[in-house]
Rosetta silent file (secondary structure, phi, psi, omega in degrees, C-alpha in Angstrom):
SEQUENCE: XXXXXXXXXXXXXXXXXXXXXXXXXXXXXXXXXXXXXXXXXXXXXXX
SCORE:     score description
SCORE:     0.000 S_00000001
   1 L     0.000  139.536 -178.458   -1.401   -9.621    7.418 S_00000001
   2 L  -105.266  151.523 -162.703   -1.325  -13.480    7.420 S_00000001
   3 L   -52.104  108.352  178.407    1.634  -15.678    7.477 S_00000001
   4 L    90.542   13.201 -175.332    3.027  -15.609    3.880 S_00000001
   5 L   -66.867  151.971 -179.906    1.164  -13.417    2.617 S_00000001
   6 L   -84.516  156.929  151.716    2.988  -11.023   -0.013 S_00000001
   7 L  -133.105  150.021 -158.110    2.336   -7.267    0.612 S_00000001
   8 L   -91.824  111.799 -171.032    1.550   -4.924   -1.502 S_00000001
   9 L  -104.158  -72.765  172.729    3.642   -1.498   -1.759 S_00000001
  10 L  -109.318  153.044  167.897    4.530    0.467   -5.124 S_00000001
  11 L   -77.842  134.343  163.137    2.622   -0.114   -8.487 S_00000001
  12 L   -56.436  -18.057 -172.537    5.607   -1.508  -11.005 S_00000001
  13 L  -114.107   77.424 -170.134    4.109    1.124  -13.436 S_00000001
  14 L  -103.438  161.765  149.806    4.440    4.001  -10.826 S_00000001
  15 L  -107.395  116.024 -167.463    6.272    7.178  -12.488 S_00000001
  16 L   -76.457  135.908  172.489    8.584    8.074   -9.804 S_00000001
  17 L   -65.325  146.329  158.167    9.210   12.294   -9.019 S_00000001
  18 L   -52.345  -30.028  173.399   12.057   14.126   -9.555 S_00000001
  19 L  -107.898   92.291  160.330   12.395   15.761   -6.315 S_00000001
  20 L   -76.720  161.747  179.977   11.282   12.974   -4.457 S_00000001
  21 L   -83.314  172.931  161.142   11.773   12.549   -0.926 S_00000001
  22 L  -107.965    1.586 -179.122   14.172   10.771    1.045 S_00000001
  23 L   -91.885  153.091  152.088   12.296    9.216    3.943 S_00000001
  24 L  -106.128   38.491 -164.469    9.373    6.861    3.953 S_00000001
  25 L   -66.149  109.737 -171.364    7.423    6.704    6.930 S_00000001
  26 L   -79.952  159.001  156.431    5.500    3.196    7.666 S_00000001
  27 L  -150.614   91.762  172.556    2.580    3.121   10.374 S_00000001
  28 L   -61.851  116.332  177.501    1.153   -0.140   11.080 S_00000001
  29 L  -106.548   18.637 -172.676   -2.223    0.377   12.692 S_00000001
  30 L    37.869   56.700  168.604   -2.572   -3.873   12.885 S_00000001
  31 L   -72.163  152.955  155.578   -5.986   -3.242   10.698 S_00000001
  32 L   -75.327  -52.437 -168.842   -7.958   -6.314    9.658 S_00000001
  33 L  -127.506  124.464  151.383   -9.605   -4.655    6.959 S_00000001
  34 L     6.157  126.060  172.822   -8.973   -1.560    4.680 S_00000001
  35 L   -72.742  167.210  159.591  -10.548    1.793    6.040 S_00000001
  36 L   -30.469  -69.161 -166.368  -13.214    3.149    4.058 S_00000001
  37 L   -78.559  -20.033 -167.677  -11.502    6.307    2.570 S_00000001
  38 L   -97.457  120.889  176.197   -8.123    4.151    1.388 S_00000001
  39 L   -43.639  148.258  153.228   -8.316    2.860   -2.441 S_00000001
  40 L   -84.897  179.194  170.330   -7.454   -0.714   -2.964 S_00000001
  41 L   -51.557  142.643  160.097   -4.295   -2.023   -5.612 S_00000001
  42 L   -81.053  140.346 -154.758   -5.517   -2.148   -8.825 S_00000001
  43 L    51.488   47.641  158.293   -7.131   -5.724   -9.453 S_00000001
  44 L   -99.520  116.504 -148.842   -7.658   -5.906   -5.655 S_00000001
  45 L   -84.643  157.661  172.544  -11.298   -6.347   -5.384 S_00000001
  46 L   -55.841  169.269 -172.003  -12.989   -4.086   -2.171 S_00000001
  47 L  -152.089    0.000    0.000  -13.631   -6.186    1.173 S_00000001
C-alpha cells in the first residue's frame, strides 16, 4: 500500500449479520496487485 494511501475495508452500505462474529482475522500477504480470484470495491476499476 503506498504512503497515504486510504484503505479500503467495509462497504458503508454493508448489512451487517445478526450472529456475527467476534474476531476479525487480517493477513497481509505484502501483494502489489489484487489476485485474480478476489473482486475489487465497487467503483474500483480491475488492475
Amino acid at each position: 500500500m503506498t504512503e497515504g494511501a486510504a484503505s479500503w475495508v467495509l462497504a458503508p452500505n454493508r448489512t451487517p449479520l445478526a450472529d456475527a462474529g467476534r474476531w476479525v482475522i487480517v493477513v497481509d500477504t505484502e501483494r502489489t496487485e489484487r489476485p485474480l480470484w478476489s473482486p475489487a470495491p465497487p467503483g474500483e476499476a480491475l488492475r
